[in-house]
N, C-alpha and C positions, 0 to 999 in steps of 0.2 A: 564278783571281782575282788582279789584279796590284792591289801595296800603292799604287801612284804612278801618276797619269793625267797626261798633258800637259795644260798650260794649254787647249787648245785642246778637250781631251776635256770639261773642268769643267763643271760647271751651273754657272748663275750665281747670287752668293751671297744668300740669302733675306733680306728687307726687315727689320730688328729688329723684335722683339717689344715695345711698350710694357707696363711692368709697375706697380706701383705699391708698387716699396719698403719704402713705410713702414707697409703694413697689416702685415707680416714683421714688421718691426721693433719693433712695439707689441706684435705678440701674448709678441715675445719679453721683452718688458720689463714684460707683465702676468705671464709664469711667473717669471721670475727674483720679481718684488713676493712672488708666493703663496711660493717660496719663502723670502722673507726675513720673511714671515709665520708660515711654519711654523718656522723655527731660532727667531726670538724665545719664541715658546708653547715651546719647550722649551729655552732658553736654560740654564738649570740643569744639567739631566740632559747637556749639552753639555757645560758647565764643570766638571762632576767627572769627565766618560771622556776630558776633554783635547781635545774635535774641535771647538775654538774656530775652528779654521783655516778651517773650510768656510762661519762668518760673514763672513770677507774676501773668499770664491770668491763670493759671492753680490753685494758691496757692488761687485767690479770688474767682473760682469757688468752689472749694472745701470750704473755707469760707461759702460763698453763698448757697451750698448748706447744710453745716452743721445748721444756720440760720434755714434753711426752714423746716430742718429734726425735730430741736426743734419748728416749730411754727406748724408744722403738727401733730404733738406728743401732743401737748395742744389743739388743737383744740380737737383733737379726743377724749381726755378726757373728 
């Protein structure tokens, strides 16, 4: 088995795949929602063991994903 073929050996390279982005992108901005649904119902029980921190892991996913939703949205245009 040799790791390197000459240009010449090559196939030539396959036609891209059209994808569509932004279904990826919502589903992942409906999990992050469920969970910044679920931290709230237990907001409390959060506030007294101190894991407030994992309400800001939640608030810059959804950021992050809102970002991504508008750079896939332009792209696609």
């Amino acid at each position: 088995m040799r790791l390197f073929l000459k240009d010449s050996e090559r196939r030539p390279d396959p036609a891209p795949v059209k994808t569509d982005d932004r279904k990826v992108v919502l589903v992942g901005l409906v999990l992050w929602l469920v969970a910044l649904g679920v931290l709230l119902v237990f907001l409390t029980p959060l506030q007294e063991s101190g894991h407030v921190g994992s309400l800001w892991t939640v608030l810059v996913g959804l950021a992050l994903g809102l970002v991504l939703l508008v750079y896939t949205q332009r792209r696609r245009d």
